[in-house]
C-alpha positions in Angstrom: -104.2 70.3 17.9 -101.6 68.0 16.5 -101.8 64.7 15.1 -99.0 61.9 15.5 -98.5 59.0 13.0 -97.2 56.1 14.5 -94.2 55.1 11.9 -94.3 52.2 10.2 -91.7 49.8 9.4 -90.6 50.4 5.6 -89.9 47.4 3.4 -86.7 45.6 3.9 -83.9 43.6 2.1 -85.1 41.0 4.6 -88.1 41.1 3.7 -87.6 41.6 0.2 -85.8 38.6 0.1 -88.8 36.6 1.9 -90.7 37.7 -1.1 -88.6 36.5 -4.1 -88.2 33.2 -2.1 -91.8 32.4 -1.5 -92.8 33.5 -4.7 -90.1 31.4 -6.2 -90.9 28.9 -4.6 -94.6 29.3 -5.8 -93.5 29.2 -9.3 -91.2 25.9 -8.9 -93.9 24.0 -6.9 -96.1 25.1 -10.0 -92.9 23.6 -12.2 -93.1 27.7 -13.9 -89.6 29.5 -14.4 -89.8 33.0 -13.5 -88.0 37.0 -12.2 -89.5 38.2 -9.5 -88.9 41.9 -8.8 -89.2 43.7 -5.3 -89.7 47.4 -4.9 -89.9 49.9 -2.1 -91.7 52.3 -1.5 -89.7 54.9 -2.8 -89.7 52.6 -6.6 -85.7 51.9 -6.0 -85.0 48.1 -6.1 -84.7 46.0 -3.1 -84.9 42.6 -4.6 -84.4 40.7 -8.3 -84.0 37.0 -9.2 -84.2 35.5 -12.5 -84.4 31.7 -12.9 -82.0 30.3 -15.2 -84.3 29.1 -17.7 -87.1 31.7 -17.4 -87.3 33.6 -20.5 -85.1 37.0 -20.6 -88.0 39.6 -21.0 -89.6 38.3 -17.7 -86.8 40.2 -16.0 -88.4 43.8 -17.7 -91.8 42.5 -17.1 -91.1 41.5 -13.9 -89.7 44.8 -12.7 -93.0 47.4 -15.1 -95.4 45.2 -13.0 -94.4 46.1 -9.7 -93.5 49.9 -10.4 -97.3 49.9 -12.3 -98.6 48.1 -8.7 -96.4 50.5 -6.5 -97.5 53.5 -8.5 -101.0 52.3 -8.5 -101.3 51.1 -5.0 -103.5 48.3 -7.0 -103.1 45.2 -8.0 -102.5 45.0 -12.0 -104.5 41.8 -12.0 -107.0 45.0 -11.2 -106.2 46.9 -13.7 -106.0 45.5 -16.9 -109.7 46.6 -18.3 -108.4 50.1 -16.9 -106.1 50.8 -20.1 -108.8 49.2 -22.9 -109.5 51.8 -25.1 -112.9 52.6 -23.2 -111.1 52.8 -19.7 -110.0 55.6 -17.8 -106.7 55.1 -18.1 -106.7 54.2 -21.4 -103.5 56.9 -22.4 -101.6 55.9 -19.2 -98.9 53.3 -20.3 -97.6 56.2 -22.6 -98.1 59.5 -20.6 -95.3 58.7 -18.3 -91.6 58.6 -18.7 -91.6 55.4 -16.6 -93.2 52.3 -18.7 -96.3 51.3 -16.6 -97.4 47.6 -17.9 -101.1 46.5 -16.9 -100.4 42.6 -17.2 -101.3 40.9 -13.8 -98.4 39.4 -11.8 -98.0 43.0 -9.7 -99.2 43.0 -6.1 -98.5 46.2 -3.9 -96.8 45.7 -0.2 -98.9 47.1 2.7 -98.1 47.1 6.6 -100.1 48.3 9.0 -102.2 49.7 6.0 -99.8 51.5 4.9 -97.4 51.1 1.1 -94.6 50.8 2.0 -93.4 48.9 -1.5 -94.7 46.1 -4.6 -93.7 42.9 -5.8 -93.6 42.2 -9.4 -93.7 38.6 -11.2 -92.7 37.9 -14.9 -92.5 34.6 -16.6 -95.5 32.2 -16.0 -99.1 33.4 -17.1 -100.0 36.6 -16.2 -102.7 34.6 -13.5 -99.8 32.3 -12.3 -97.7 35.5 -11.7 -100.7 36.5 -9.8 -100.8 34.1 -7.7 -97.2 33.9 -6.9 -96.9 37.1 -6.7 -99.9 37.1 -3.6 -98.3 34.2 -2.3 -95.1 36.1 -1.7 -97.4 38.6 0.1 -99.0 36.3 2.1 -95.7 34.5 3.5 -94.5 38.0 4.5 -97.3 38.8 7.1 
């Protein structure tokens, strides 16, 4: 007996840019300069804008926090008791050759329940990126 999987749309350069403009524009309603970093599914960059004036490491920030949501298929708002030294994943961050970073501001990208990439914000604190972050998620639906 066989199965069929109805395909689902994968992330796009469309879409990734709805993303970095709503959660942009989160961050400037909230008078916060940030990067916002799009992935797909796959972990190859779709997306990337820096504001002017938002500090240089939010870039790298940015970009760990939506390859640690994408890799994760969680929220890193989720996961950040995860990596305390009493947490499961408490050796993570440095097992892999690929920095994870477990600051919340990463938000994975589902359709049709499916991953199909993340979003990562750097710049504000990590609960603003959070919320910018979901916004960004929210405006794509």
């Amino acid at each position: 007996m066989s199965t069929t999987t109805a395909a689902v749309t994968p992330l796009t350069t469309q879409d990734a840019e709805t993303l970095v403009t709503a959660a942009a524009r989160a961050a400037e309603d909230a008078g916060v300069t940030v990067s916002v970093t799009v992935l797909d599914a796959g972990g190859h960059l779709l997306a990337f804008r820096r504001d002017d004036r938002a500090v240089l490491i939010s870039g790298e920030t940015s970009t760990r926090k939506a390859y640690t949501a994408l890799q994760l298929n969680a929220p890193t708002a989720d996961l950040v008791d995860a990596v305390k030294p009493d947490g499961p994943f408490h050796s993570l961050p440095t097992a892999l050759s690929q920095p994870l970073l477990f600051i919340a501001g990463g938000v994975p990208v589902h359709r049709d329940g499916r991953l199909i990439g993340a979003i990562g914000v750097g710049g504000g604190a990590p609960e603003q990126d959070h919320a910018f972050a979901t916004a960004a998620v929210e405006a794509l639906v």
